[in-house]
HTML snippet that shows the backbone in 3Dmol.js (N, CA, C, O; Angstrom):
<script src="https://3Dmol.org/build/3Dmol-min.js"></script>
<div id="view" style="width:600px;height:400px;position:relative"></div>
<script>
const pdb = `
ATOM      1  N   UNK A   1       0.825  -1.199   0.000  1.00  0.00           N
ATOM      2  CA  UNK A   1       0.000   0.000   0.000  1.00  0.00           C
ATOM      3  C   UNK A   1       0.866   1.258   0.000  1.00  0.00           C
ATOM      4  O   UNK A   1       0.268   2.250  -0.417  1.00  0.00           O
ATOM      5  N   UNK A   2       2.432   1.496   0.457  1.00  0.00           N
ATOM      6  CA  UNK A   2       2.631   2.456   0.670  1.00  0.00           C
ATOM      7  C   UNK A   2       3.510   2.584  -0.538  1.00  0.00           C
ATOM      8  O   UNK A   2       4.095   3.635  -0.800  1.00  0.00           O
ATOM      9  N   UNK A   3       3.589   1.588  -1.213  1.00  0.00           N
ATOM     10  CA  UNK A   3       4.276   1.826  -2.794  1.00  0.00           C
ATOM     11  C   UNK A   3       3.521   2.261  -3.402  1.00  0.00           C
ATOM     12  O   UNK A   3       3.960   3.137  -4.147  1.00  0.00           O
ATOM     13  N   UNK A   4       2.057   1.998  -3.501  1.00  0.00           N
ATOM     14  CA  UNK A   4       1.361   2.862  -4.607  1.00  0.00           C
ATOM     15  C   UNK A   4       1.090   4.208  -3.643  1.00  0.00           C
ATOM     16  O   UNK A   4      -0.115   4.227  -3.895  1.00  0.00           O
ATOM     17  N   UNK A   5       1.204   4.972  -3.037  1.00  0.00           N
ATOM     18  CA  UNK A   5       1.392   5.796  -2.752  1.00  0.00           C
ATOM     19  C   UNK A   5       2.205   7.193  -2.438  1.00  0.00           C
ATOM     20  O   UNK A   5       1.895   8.341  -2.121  1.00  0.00           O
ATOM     21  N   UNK A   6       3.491   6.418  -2.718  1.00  0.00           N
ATOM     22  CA  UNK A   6       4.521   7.003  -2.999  1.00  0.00           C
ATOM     23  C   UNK A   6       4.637   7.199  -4.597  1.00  0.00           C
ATOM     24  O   UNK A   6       5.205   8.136  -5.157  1.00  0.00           O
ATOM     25  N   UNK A   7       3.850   5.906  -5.328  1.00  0.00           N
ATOM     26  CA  UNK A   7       3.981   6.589  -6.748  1.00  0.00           C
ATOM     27  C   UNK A   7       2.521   7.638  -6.934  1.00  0.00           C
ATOM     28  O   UNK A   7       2.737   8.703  -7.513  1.00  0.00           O
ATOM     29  N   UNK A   8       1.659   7.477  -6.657  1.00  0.00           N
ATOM     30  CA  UNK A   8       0.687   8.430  -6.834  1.00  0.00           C
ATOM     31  C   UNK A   8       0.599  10.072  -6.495  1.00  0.00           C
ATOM     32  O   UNK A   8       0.030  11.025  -7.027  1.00  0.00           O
ATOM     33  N   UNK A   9       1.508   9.882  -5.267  1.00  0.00           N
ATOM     34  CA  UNK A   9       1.694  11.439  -4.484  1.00  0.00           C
ATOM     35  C   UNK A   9       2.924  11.011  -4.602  1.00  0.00           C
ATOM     36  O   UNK A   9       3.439   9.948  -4.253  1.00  0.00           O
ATOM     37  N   UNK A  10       3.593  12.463  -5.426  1.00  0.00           N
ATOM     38  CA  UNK A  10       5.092  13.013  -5.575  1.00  0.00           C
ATOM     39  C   UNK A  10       5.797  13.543  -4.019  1.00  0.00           C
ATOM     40  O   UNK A  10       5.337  14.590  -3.564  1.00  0.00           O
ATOM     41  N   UNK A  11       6.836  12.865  -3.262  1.00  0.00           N
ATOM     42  CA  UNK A  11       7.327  13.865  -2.293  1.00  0.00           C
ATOM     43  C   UNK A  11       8.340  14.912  -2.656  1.00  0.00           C
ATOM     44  O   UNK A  11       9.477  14.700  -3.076  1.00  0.00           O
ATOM     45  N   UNK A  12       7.644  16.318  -2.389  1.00  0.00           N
ATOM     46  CA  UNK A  12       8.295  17.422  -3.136  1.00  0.00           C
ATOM     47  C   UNK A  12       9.015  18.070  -1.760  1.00  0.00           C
ATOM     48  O   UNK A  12       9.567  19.167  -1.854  1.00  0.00           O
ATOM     49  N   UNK A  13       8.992  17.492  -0.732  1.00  0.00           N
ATOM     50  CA  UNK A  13      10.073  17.791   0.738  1.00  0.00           C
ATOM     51  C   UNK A  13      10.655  16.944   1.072  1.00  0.00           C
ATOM     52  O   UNK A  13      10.157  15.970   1.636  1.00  0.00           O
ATOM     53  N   UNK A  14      12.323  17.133   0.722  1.00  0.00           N
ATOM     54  CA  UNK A  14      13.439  16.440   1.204  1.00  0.00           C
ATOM     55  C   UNK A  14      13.299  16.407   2.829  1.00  0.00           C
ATOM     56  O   UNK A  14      12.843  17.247   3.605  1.00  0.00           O
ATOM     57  N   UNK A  15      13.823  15.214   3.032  1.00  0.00           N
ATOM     58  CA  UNK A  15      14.143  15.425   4.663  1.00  0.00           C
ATOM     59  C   UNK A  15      14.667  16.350   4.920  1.00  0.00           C
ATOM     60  O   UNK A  15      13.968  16.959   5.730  1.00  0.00           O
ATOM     61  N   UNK A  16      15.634  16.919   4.684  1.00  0.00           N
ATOM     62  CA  UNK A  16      16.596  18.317   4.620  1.00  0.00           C
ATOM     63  C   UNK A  16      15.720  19.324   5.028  1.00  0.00           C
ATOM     64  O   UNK A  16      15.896  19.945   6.075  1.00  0.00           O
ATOM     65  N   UNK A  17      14.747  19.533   4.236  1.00  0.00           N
ATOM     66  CA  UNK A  17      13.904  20.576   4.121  1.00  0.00           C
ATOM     67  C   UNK A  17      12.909  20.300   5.300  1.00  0.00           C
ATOM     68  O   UNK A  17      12.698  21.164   6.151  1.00  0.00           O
ATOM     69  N   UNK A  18      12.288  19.043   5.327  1.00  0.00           N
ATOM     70  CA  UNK A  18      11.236  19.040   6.296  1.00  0.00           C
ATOM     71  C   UNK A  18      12.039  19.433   7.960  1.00  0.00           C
ATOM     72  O   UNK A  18      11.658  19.987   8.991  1.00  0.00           O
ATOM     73  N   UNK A  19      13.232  18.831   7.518  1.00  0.00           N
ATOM     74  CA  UNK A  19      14.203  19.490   8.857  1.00  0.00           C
ATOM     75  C   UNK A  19      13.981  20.958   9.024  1.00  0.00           C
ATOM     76  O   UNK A  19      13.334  21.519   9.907  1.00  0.00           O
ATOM     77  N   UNK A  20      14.464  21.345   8.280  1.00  0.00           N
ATOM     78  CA  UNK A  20      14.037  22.901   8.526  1.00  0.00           C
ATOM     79  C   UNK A  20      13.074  23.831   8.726  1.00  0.00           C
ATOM     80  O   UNK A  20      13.153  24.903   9.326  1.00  0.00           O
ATOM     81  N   UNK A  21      11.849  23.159   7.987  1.00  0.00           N
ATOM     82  CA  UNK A  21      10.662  23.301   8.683  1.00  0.00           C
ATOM     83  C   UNK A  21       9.972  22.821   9.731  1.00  0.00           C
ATOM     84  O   UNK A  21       8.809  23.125   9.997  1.00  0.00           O
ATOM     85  N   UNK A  22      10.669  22.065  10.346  1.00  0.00           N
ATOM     86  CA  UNK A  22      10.024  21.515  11.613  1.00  0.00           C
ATOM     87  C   UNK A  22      10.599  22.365  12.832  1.00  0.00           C
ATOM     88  O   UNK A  22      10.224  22.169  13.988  1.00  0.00           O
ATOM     89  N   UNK A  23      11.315  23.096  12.562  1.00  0.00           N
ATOM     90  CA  UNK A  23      12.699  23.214  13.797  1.00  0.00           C
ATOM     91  C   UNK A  23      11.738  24.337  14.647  1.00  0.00           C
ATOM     92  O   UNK A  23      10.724  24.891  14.224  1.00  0.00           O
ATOM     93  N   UNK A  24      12.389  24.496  15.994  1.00  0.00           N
ATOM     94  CA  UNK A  24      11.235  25.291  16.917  1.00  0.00           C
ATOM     95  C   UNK A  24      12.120  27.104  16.129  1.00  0.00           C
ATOM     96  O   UNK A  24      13.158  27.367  15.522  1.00  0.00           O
ATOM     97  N   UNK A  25      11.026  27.820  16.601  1.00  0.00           N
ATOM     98  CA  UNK A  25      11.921  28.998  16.146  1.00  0.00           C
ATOM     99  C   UNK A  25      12.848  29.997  17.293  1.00  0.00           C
ATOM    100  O   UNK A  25      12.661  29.985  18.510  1.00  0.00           O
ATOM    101  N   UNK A  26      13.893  30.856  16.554  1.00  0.00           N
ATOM    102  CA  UNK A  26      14.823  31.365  17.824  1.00  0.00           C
ATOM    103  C   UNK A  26      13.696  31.890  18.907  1.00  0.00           C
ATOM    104  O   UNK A  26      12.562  31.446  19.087  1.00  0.00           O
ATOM    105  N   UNK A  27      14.362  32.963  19.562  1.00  0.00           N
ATOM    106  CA  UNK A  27      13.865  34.155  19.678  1.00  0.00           C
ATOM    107  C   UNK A  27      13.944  35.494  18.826  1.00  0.00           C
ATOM    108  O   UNK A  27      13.119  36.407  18.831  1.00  0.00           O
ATOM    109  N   UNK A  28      15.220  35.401  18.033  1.00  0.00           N
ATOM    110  CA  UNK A  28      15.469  36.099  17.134  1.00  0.00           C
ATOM    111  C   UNK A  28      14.035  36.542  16.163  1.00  0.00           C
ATOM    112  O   UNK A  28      13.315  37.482  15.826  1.00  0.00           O
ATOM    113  N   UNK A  29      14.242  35.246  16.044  1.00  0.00           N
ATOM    114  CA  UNK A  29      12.912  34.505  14.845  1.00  0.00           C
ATOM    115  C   UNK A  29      12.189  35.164  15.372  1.00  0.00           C
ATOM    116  O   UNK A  29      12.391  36.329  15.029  1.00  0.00           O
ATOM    117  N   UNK A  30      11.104  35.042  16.325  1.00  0.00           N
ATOM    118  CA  UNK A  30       9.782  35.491  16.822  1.00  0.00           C
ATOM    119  C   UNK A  30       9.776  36.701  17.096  1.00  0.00           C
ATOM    120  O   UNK A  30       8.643  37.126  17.325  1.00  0.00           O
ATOM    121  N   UNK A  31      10.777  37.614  17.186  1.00  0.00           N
ATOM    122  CA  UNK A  31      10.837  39.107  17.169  1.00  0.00           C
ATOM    123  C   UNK A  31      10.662  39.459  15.734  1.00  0.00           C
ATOM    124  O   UNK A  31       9.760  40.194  15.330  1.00  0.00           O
ATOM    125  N   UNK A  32      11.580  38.892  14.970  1.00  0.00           N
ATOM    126  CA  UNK A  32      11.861  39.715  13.792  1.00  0.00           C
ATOM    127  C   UNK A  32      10.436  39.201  12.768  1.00  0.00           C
ATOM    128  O   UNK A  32      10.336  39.750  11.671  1.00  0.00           O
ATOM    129  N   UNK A  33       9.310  38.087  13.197  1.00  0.00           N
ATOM    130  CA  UNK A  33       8.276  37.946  13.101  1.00  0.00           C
ATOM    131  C   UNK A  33       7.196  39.162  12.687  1.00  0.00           C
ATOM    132  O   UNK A  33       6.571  39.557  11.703  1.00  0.00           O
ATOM    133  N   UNK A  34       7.453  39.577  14.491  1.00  0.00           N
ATOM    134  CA  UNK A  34       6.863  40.424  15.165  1.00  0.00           C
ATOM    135  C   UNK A  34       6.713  41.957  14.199  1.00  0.00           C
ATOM    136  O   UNK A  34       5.698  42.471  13.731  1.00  0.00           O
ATOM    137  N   UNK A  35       7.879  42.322  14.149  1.00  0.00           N
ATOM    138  CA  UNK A  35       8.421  43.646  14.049  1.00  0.00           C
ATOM    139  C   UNK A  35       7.920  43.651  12.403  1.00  0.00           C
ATOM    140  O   UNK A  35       7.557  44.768  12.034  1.00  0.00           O
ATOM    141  N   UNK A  36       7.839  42.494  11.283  1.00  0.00           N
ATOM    142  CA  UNK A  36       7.368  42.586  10.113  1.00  0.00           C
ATOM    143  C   UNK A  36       6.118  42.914  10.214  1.00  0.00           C
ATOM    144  O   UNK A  36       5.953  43.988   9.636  1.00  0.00           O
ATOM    145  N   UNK A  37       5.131  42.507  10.677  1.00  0.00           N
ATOM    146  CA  UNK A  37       3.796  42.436  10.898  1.00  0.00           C
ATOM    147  C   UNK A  37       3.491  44.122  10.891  1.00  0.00           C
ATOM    148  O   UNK A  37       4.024  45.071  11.465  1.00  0.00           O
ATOM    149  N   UNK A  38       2.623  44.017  10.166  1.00  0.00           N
ATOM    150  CA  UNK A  38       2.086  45.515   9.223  1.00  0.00           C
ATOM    151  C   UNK A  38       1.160  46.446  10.363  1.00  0.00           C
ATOM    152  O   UNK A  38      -0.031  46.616  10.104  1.00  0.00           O
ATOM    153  N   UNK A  39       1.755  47.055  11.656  1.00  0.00           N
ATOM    154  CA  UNK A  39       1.073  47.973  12.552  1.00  0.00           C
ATOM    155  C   UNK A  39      -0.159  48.288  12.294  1.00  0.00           C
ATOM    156  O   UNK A  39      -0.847  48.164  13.308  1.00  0.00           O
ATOM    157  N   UNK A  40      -0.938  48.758  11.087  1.00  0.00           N
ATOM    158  CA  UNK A  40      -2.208  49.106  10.549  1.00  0.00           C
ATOM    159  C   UNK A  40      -3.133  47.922  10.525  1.00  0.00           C
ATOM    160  O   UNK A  40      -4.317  47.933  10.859  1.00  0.00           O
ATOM    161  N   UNK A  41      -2.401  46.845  10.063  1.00  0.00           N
ATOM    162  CA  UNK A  41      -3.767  45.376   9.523  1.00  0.00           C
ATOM    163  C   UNK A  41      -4.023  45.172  10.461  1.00  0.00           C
ATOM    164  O   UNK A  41      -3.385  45.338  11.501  1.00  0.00           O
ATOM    165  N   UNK A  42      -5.405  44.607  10.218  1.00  0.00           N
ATOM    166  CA  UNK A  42      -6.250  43.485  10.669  1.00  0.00           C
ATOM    167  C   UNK A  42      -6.046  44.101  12.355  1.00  0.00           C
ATOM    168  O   UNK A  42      -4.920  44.210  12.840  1.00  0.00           O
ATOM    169  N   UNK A  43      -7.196  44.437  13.060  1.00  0.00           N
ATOM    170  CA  UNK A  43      -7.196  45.183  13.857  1.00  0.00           C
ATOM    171  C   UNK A  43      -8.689  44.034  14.719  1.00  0.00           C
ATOM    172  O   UNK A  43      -9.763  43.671  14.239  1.00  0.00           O
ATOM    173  N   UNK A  44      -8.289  43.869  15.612  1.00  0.00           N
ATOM    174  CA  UNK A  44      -8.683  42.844  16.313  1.00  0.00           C
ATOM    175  C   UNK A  44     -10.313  43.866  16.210  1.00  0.00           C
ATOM    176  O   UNK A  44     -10.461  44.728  15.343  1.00  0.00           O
ATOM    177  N   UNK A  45     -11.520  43.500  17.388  1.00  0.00           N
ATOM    178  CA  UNK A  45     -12.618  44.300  17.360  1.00  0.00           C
ATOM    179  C   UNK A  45     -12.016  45.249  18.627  1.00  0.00           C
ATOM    180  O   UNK A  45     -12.229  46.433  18.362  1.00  0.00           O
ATOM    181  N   UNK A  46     -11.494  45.119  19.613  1.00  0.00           N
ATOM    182  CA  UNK A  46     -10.845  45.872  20.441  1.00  0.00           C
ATOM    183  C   UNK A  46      -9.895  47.318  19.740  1.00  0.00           C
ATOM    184  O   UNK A  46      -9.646  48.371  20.326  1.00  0.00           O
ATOM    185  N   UNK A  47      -9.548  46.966  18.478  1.00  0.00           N
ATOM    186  CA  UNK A  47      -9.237  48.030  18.021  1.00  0.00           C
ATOM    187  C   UNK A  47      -6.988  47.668  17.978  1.00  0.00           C
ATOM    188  O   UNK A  47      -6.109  48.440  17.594  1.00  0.00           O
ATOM    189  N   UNK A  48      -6.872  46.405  18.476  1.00  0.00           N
ATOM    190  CA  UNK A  48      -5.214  46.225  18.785  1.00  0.00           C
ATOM    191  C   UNK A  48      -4.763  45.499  17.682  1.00  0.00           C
ATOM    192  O   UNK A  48      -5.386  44.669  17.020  1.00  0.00           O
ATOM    193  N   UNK A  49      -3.661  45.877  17.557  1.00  0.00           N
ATOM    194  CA  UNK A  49      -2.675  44.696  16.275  1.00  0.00           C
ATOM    195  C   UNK A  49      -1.592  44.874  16.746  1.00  0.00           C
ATOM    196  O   UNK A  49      -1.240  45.100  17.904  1.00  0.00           O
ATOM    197  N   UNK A  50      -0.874  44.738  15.530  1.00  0.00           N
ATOM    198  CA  UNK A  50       0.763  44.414  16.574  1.00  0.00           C
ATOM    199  C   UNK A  50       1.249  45.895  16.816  1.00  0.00           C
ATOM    200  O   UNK A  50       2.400  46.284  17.009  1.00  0.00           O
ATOM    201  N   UNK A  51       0.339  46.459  16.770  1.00  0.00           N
ATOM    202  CA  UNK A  51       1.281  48.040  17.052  1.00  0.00           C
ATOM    203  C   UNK A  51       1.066  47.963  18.804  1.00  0.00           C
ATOM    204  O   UNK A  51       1.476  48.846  19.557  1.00  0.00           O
ATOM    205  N   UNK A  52       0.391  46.806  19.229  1.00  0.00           N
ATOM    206  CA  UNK A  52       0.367  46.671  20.850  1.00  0.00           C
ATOM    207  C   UNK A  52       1.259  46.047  21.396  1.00  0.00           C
ATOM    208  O   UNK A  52       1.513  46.342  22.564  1.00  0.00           O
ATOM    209  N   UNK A  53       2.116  44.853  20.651  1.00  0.00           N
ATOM    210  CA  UNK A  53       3.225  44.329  20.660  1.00  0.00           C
ATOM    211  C   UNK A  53       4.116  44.518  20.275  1.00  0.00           C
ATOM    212  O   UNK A  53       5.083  43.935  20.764  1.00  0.00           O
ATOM    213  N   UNK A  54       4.270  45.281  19.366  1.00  0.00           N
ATOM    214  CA  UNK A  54       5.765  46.032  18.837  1.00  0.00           C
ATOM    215  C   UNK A  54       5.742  47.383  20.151  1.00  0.00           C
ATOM    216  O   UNK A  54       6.849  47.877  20.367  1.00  0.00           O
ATOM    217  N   UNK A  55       5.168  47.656  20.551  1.00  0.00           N
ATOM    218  CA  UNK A  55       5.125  49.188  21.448  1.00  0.00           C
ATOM    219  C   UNK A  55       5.938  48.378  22.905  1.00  0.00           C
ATOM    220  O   UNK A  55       7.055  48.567  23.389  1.00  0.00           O
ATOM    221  N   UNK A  56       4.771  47.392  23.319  1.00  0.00           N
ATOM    222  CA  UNK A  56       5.048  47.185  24.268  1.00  0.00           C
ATOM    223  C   UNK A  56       6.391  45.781  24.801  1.00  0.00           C
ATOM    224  O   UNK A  56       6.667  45.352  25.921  1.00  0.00           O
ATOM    225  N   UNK A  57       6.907  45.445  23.525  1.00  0.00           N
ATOM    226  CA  UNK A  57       7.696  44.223  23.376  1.00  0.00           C
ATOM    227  C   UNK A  57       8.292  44.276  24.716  1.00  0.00           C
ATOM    228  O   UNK A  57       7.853  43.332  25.372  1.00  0.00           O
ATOM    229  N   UNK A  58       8.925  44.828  25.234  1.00  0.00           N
ATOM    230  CA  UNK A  58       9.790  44.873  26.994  1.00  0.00           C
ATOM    231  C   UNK A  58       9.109  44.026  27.911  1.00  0.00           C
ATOM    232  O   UNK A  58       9.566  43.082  28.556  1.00  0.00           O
ATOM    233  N   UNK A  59       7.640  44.612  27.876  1.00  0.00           N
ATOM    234  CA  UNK A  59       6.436  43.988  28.660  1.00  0.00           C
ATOM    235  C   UNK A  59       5.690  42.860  28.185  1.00  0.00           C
ATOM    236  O   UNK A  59       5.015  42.234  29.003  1.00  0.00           O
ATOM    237  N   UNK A  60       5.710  42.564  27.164  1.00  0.00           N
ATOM    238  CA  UNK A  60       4.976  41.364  26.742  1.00  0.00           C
ATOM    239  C   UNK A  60       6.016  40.041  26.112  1.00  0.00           C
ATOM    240  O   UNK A  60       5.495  39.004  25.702  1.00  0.00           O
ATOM    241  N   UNK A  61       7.239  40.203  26.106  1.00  0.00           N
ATOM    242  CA  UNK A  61       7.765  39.308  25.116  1.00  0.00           C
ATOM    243  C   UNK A  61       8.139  37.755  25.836  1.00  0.00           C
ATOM    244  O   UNK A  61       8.376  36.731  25.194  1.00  0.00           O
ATOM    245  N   UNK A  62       8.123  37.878  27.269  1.00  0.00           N
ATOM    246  CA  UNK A  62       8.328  36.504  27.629  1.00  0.00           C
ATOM    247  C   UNK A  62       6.718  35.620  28.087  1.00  0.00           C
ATOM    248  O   UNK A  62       6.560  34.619  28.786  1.00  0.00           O
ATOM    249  N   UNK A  63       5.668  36.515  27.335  1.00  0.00           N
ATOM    250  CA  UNK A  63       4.249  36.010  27.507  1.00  0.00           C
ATOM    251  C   UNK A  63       4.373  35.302  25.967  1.00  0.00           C
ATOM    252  O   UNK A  63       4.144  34.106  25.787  1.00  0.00           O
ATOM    253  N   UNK A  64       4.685  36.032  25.123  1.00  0.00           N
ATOM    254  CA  UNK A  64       4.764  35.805  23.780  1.00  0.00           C
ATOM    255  C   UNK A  64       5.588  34.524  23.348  1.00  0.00           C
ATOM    256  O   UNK A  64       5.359  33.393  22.919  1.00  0.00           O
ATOM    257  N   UNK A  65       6.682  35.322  23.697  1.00  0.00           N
ATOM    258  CA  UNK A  65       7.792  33.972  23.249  1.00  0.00           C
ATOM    259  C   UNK A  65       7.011  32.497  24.202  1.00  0.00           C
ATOM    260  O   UNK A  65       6.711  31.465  23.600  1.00  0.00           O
ATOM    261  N   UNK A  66       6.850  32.615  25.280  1.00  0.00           N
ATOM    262  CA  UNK A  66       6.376  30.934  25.679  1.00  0.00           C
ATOM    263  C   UNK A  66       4.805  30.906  24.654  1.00  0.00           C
ATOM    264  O   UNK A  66       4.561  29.765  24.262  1.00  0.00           O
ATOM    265  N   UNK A  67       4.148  31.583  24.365  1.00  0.00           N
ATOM    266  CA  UNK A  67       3.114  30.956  23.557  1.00  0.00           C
ATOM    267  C   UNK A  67       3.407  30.720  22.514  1.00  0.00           C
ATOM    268  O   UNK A  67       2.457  30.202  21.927  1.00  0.00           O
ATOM    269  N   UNK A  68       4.200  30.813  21.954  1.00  0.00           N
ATOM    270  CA  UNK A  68       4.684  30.285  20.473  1.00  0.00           C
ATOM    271  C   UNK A  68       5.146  29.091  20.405  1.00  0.00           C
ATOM    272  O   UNK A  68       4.889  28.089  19.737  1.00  0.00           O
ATOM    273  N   UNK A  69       6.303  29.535  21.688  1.00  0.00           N
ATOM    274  CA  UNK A  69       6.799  28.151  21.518  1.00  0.00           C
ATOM    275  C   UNK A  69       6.191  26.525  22.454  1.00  0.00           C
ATOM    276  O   UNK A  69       6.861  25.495  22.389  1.00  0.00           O
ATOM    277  N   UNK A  70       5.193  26.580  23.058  1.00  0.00           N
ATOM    278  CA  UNK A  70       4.227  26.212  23.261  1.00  0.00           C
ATOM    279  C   UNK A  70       3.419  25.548  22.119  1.00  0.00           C
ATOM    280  O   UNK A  70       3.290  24.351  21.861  1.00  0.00           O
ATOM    281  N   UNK A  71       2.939  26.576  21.540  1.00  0.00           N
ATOM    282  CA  UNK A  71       2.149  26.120  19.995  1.00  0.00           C
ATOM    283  C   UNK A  71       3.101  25.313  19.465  1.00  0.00           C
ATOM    284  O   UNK A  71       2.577  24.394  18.836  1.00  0.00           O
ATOM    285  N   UNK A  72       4.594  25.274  19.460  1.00  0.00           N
ATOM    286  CA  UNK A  72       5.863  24.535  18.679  1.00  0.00           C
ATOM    287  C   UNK A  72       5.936  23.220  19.235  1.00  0.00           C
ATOM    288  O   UNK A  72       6.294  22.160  18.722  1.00  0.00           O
ATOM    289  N   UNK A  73       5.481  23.522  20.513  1.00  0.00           N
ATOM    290  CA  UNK A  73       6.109  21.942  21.085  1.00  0.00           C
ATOM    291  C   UNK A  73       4.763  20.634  20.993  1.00  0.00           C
ATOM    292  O   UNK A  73       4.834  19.431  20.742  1.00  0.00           O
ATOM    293  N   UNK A  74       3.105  21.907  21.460  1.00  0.00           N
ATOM    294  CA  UNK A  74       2.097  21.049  21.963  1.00  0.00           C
ATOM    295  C   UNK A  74       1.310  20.914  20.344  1.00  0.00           C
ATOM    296  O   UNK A  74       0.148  20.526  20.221  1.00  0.00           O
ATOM    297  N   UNK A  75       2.069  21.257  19.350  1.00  0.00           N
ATOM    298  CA  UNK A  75       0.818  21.304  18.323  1.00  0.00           C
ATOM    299  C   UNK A  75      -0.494  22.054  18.207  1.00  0.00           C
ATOM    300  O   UNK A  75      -1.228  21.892  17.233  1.00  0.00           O
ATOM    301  N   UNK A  76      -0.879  23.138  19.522  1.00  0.00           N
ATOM    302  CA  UNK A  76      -2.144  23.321  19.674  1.00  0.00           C
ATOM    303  C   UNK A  76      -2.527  24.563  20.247  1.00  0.00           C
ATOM    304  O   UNK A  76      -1.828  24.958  21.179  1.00  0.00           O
ATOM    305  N   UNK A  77      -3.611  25.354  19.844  1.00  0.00           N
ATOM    306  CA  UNK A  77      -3.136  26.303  20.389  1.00  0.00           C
ATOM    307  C   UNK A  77      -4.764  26.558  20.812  1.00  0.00           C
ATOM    308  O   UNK A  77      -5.686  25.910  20.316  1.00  0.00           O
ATOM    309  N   UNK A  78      -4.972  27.882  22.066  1.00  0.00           N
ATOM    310  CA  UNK A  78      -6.149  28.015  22.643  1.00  0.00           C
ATOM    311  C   UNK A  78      -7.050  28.552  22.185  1.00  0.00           C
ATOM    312  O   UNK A  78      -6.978  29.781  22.178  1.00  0.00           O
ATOM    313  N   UNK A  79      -8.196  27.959  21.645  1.00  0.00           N
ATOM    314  CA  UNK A  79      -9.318  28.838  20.344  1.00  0.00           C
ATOM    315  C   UNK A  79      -9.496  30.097  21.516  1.00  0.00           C
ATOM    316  O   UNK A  79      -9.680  30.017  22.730  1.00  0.00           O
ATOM    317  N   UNK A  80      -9.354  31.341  20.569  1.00  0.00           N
ATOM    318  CA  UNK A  80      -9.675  32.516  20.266  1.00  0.00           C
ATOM    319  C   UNK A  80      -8.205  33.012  21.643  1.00  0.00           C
ATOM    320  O   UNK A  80      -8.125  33.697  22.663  1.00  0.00           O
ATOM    321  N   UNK A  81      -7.348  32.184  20.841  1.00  0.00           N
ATOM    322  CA  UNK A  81      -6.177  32.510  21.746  1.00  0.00           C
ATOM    323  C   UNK A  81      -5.748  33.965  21.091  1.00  0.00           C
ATOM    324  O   UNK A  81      -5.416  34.722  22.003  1.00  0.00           O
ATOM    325  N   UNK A  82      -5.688  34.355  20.281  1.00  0.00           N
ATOM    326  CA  UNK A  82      -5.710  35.974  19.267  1.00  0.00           C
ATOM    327  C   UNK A  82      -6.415  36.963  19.342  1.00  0.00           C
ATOM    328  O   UNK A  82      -6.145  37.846  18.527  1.00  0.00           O
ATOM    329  N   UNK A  83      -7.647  37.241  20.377  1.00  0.00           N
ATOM    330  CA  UNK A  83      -8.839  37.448  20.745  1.00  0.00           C
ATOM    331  C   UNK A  83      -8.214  38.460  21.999  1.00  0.00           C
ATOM    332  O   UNK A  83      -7.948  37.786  22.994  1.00  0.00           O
ATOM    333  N   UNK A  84      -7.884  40.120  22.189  1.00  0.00           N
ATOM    334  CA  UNK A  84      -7.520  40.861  23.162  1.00  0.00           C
ATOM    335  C   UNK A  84      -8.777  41.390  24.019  1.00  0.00           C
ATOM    336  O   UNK A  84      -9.701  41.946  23.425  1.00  0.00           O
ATOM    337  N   UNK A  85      -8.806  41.238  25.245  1.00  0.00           N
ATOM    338  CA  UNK A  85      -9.500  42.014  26.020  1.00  0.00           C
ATOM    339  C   UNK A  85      -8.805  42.627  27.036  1.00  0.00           C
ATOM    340  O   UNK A  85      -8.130  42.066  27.899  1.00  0.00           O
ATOM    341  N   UNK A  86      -9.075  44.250  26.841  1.00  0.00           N
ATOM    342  CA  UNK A  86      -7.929  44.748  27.935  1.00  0.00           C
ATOM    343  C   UNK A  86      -9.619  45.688  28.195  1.00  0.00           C
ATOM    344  O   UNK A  86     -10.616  45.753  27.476  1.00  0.00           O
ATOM    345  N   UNK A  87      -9.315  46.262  29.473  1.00  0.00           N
ATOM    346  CA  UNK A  87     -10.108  46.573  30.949  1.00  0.00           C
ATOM    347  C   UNK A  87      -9.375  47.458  31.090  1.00  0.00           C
ATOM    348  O   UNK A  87      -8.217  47.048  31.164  1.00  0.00           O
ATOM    349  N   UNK A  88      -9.523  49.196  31.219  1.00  0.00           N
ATOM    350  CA  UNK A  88      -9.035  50.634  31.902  1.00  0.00           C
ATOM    351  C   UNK A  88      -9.940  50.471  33.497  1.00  0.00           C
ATOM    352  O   UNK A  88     -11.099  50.281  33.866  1.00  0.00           O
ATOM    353  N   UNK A  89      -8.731  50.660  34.036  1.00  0.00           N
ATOM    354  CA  UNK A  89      -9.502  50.768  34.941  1.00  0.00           C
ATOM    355  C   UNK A  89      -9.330  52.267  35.467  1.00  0.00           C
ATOM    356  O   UNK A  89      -8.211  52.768  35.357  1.00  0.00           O
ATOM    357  N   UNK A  90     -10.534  53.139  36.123  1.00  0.00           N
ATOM    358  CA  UNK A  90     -10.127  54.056  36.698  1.00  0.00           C
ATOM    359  C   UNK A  90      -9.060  54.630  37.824  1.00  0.00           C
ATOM    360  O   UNK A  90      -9.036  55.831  38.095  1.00  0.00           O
TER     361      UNK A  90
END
`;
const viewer = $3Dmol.createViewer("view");
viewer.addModel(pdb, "pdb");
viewer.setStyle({}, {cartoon: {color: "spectrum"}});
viewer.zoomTo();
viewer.render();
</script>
């Protein structure tokens, strides 16, 4: 079974490659992520995008960095984990 399957579906990812796509990412990585991400888009209903995480990176980045890499290790991540609710308080 897994011969006709290997001829039917072409593998177009070398191990090499799937290596490299599997790998967890730096921290480097997840900043320089970060810092691409277009300040204006996609603006949660709260009104936040990454211009809340690029501002505040000092304060948020070791919340960040473990949820990523979290998502890297567990496969899974928390529905409407992208979803901001922030509270002013007087």
């Amino acid at each position: 079974m897994d011969n006709i399957i290997d001829e039917v579906i072409p593998n177009l990812v070398t191990n090499d490659l799937n290596n490299i796509l599997s790998m967890f990412p730096s921290l480097e990585d997840i900043y320089k992520a970060l810092i691409a991400m277009n300040k204006d888009g996609d603006l949660e209903p709260d009104g936040f995008g990454a211009t809340l995480y690029q501002t505040y990176w000092e304060i948020v980045k070791d919340d960040v960095i473990r949820a990523v890499l979290e998502f890297f290790t567990k496969n899974w991540i928390l529905p409407n984990f992208n979803a901001n609710i922030i509270v002013r308080i007087p």
